[in-house]
N, C-alpha and C positions, 0 to 999 in steps of 0.2 A: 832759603829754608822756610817750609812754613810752622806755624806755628798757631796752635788753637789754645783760644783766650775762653772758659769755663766760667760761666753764672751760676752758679749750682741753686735751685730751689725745687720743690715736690710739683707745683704746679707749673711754672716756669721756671724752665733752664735756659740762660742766653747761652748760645756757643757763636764762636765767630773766628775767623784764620785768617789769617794774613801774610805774606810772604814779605819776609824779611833777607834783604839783600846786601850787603853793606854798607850799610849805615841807613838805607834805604827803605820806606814802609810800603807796600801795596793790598789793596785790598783783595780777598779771593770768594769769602762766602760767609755769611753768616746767617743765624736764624733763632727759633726759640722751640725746644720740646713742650708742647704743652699735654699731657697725656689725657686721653680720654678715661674715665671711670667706668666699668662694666658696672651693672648690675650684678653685686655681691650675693652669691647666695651659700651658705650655711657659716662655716666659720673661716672663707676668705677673707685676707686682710688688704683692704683698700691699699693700705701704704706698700704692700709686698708686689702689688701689682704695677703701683706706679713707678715704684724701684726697678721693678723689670721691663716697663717701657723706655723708661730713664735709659738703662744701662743697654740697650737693645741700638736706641735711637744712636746714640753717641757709637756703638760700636760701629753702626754704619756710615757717622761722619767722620769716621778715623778711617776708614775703608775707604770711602770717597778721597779727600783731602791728604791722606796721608802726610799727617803731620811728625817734623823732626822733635818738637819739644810741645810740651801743655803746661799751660799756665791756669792755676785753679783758686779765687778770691777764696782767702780764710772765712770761715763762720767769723761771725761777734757775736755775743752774748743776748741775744733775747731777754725782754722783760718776763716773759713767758718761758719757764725751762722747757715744756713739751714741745711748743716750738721750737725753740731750739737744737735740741735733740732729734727732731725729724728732719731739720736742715742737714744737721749732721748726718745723716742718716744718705739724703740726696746726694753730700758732697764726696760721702765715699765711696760713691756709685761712679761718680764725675773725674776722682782719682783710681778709682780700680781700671775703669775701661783699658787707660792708656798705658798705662802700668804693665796690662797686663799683655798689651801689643809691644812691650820694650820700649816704649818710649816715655821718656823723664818727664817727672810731674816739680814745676815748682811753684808755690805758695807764696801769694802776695795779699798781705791785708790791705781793706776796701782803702784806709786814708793812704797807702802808697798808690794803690792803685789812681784813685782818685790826684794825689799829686803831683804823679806823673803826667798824668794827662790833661793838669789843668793848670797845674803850679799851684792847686788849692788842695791840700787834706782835706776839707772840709763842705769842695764842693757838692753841690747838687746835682740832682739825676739829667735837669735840664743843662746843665751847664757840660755834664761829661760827655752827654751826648752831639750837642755843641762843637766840644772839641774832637773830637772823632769824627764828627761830619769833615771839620775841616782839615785833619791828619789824614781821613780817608776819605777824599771827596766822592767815592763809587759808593759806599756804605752812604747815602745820603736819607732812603728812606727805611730804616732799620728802626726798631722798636728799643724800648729803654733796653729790656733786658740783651737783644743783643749787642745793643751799645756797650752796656755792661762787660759784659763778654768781650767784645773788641777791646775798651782799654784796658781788660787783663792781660791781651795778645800784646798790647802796646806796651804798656810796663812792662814785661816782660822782656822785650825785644829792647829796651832802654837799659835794664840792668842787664840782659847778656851781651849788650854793646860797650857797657862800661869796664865787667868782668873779661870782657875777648880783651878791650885796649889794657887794661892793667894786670890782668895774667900771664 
């Protein structure tokens, strides 16, 4: 079954899949949306535009990969609300895609995320990428963010290994 692990951010999106086999991980593709900004002219709005390259890009790595389940990291709270609020803005672009091709969106915050794949809540961006390398040794030269991405796929594939054995 594969399964795409979601970075959601306005300028970078990590997306990355995996095929999960029993009990089994392998790597299949990963990458990073980074959208290009047109030259805005009258009262276009930058963010409506990257939201529709956002949601364009992903619809076609669902099309490609076709994935059985999406795994999408929670927003946390910004120091800054407008940023935050525009994250939010990106991640429901990142849950609507898949949603809306039927296929199930589950939610993992960053410290699950992270202590899945590290046995650290706490770890760092070098560290999780680290571990991914060595979970997916084909994901070797991937960028943080779609590192990122990957141990969303991977937590992911841990908690519905846990819920298939105890369901």
């Amino acid at each position: 079954m594969n399964i795409i692990g979601i970075d959601p951010g306005l300028n970078h999106t990590g997306w990355g899949v995996i095929d999960y086999n029993g009990g089994h991980m392998r790597f299949v593709a990963a990458g990073v949306i980074a959208p290009t900004i047109p030259v805005m002219t009258g009262g276009e709005s930058a963010l409506a535009v990257r939201l529709a390259h956002l949601f364009q890009a992903l619809h076609q790595i669902i099309r490609d990969y076709a994935p059985a389940q999406a795994a999408v990291e929670e927003t946390f709270a910004n120091v800054n609300p407008v940023s935050t609020l525009r994250l939010g803005h990106a991640r429901a672009a990142a849950m609507l895609v898949p949603a809306l091709a039927n296929i199930p969106v589950f939610e993992y915050t960053a410290n699950k995320v992270k202590k899945a794949v590290t046995s650290n809540g706490h770890a760092d961006k070098n560290q999780v990428q680290m571990m991914v390398r060595r979970l997916l040794p084909a994901s070797a030269t991937q960028s943080a963010d779609a590192a990122d991405a990957l141990a969303v796929a991977i937590c992911h594939a841990h908690s519905h290994r846990l819920t298939a054995q105890t369901g």
